[in-house]
C-alpha positions in Angstrom: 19.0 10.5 0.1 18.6 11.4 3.7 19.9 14.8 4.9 19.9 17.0 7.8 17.7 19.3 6.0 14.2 20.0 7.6 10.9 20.5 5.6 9.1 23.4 5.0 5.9 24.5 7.0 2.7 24.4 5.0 1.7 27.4 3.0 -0.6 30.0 4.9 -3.9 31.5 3.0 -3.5 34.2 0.7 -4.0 35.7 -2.4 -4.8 33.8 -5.2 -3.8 33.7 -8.6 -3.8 32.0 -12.1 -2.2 28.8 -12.2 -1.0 26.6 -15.3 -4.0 25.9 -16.5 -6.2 28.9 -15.4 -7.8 28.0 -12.3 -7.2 30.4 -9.0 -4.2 28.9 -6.9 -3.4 30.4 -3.4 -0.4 32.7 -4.2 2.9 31.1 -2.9 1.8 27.4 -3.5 4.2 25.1 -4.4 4.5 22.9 -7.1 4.7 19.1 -5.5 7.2 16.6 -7.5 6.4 12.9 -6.9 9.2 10.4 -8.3 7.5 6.5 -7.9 9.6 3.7 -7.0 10.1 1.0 -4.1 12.3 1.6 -1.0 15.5 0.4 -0.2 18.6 0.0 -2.0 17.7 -3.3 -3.6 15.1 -1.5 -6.1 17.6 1.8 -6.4 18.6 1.0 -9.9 15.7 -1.1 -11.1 13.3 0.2 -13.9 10.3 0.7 -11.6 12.6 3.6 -9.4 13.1 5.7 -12.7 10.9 8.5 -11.1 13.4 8.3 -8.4 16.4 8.7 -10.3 14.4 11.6 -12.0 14.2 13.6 -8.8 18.2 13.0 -8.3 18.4 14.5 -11.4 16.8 17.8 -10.3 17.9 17.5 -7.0 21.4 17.6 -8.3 20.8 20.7 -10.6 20.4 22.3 -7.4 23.0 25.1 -6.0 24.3 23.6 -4.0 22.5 20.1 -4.7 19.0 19.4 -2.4 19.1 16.8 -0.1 16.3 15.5 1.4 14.4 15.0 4.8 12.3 12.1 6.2 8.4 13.6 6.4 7.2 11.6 9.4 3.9 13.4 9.0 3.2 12.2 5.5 5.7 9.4 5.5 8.0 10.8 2.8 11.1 12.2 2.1 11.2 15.6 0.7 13.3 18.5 -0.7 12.6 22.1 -0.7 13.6 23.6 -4.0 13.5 26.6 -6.5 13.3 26.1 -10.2 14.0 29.1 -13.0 16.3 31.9 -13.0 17.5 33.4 -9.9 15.2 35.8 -8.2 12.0 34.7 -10.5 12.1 30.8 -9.6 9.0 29.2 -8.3 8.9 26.8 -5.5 8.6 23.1 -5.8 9.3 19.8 -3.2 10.5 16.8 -4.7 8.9 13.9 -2.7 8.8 10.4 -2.5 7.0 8.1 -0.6 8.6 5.7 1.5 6.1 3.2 0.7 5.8 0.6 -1.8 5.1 1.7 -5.6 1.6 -0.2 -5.0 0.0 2.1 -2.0 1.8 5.6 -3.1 -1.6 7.0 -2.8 -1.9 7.4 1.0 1.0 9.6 0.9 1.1 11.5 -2.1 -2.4 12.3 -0.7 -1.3 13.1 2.8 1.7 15.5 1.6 -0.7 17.6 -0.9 -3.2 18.3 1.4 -0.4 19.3 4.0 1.1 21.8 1.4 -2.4 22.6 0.3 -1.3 21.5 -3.5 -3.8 20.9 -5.8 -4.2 18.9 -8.6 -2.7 21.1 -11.4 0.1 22.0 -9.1 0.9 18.0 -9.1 3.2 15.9 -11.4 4.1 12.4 -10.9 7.3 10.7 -12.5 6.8 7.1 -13.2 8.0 3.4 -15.3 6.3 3.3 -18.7 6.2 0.0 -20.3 3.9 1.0 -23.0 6.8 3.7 -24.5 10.1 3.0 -26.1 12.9 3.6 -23.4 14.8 6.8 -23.2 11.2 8.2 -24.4 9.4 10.6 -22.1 6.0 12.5 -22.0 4.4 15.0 -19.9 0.3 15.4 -19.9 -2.1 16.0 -17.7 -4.7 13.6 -17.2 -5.6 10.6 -18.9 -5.5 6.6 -17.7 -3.7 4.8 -15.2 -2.0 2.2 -18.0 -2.2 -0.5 -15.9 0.3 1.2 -13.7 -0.6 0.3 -9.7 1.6 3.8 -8.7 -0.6 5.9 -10.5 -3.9 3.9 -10.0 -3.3 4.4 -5.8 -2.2 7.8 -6.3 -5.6 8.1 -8.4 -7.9 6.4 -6.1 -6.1 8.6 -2.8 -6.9 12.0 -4.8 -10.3 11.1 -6.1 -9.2 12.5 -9.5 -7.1 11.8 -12.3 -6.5 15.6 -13.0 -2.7 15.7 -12.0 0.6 16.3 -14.1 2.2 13.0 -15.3 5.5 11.9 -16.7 6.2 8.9 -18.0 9.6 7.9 -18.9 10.2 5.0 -21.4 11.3 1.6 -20.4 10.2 -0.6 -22.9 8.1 -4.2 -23.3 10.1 -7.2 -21.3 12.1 -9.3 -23.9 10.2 -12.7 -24.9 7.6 -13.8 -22.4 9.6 -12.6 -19.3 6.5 -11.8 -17.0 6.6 -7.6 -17.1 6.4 -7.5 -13.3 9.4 -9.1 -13.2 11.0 -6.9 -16.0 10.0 -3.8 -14.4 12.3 -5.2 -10.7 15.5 -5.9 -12.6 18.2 -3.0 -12.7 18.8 -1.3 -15.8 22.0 -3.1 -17.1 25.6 -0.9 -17.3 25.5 -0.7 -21.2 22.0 1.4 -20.7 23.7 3.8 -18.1 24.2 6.4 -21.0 20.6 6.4 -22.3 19.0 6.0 -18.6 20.9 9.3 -17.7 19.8 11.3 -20.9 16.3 10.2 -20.3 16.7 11.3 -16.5 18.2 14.7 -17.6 15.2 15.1 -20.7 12.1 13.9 -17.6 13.8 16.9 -15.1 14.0 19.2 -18.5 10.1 18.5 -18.8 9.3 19.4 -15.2 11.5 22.3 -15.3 9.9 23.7 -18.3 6.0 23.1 -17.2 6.8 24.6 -13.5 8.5 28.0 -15.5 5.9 28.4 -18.5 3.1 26.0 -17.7 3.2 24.5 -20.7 4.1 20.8 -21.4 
């Protein structure tokens, strides 16, 4: 998802205001959207990238669609958008790291303190064995679930106060080992449910960034 696009400079110090949740937030910050996965096309399709595809998704609702732009600083590629109605929407980036789902942290860390995000201002899109696929949920908070994304991003941030969605994949079948599970592609027959999930997790995002409510 390369592009010739080229990233926007970090926020200057301003005003602040009420965010989601309450708390003062610099006026103009951004809202930072993290989709987890592994690099490379061999884990493009696979059921750990689902936060990936997720960003496509809202990349692609774009006018025209957002591409994105390798990071070096932060070792990510991101995309400057605008979600809500024209002339009201609020700024986001989309972002991924082009790490390993295992040591997200470091740059999910680097990029918000860049962009001077905080916390609240944060949602990451991740794999979710533990709910049924094509299921999502946005909350704020909570545990890790065994998830090694979110445990790194966790452990970077020194809090566990950030958005996150989790879209549904489902338990492995028999006793296939779940790290395995989670590396396979989603077969064609799911291709239907995948994209309705994808299109429900970017309906989520869109709807906490314009009301700030889950």
């Amino acid at each position: 998802m390369a592009s010739k696009q080229r990233p926007t400079k970090a926020p200057r110090a301003g005003r602040t205001q009420k965010g989601a949740t309450g708390s003062p937030v610099p006026e103009g910050t951004p809202w930072l959207i993290i989709g987890l996965g592994n690099p490379g096309p061999k884990y493009a399709n696979t059921r750990h990238n689902v936060g990936r595809m997720v960003l496509g998704e809202l990349a692609g609702r774009q006018v025209p669609q957002a591409s994105f732009a390798t990071h070096k600083r932060t070792n990510t590629e991101v995309a400057d958008v605008t979600i809500g109605p024209v002339g009201a929407g609020r700024k986001a980036i989309l972002a991924y790291p082009r790490t390993y789902m295992n040591v997200s942290g470091g740059p999910v860390k680097a990029l918000a303190e860049f962009y001077k995000i905080p916390a609240e201002r944060l949602i990451v899109i991740y794999d979710d064995l533990e709910r049924d696929p094509g299921d999502t949920q946005l909350r704020r908070g909570g545990g890790d679930k065994g998830h090694n994304g979110l445990k790194s991003i966790s452990s970077s941030l020194g809090t566990k106060d950030y958005w996150r969605l989790s879209c549904g994949i489902g338990r492995p079948p028999g006793r296939m080992d779940p790290a395995a599970y989670v590396l396979k592609p989603f077969p064609k027959s799911e291709d239907a449910d995948v994209a309705i999930m994808c299109a429900d997790a970017a309906d989520a995002v869109e709807r906490v960034i314009i009301t700030g409510q889950a």
